[in-house]
N, C-alpha and C positions, 0 to 999 in steps of 0.2 A: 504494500500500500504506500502509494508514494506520497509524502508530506513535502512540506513548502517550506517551513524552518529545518534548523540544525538539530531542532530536540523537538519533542511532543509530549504532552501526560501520559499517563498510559490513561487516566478513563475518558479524555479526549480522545488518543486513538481508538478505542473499542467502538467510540459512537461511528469516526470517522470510517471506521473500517468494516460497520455494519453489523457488527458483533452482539450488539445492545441498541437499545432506543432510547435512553432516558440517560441521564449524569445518576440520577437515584438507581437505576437500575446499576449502573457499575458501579459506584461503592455496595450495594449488595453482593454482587456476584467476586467481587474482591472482594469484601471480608470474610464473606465464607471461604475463600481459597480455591476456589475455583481458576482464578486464570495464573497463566504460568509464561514468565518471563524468558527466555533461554534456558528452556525445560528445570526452570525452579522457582515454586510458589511465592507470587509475591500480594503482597498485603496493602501495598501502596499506592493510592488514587493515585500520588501525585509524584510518581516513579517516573523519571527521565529519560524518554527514550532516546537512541541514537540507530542510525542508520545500519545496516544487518540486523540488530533486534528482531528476535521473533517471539510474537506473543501467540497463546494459545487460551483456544476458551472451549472447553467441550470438543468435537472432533475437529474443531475448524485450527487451523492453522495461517499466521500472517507475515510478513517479513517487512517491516519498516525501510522505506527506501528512498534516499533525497532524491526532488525534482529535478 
């Protein structure tokens, strides 16, 4: 999923990358532990991504990629 800056949130990317609908819906589904950063659970809305990053939510799989 390609972004426009150098960094992203992670619960802005999930909306961006179609993963969720809501900013409430991804602090839910992160704090249960459900998404997973470079195959390791992370807890944090406001987790910094960078370019290669791959987030996972349930069977979908993403790979964060500058424009």
């Amino acid at each position: 999923m390609p972004i426009d800056d150098e960094v992203i949130r992670l619960g802005q990317f999930l909306k961006l990358a179609n993963l969720i609908e809501t900013g409430s819906e991804a602090k839910t589904v992160i704090a249960a532990g459900l998404v997973r950063v470079n195959d390791e659970v992370e807890l944090r809305r406001g987790r910094q991504l960078h370019a290669g990053d791959v987030v996972s939510l349930a069977s979908h799989q993403v790979r964060v990629v500058n424009v």
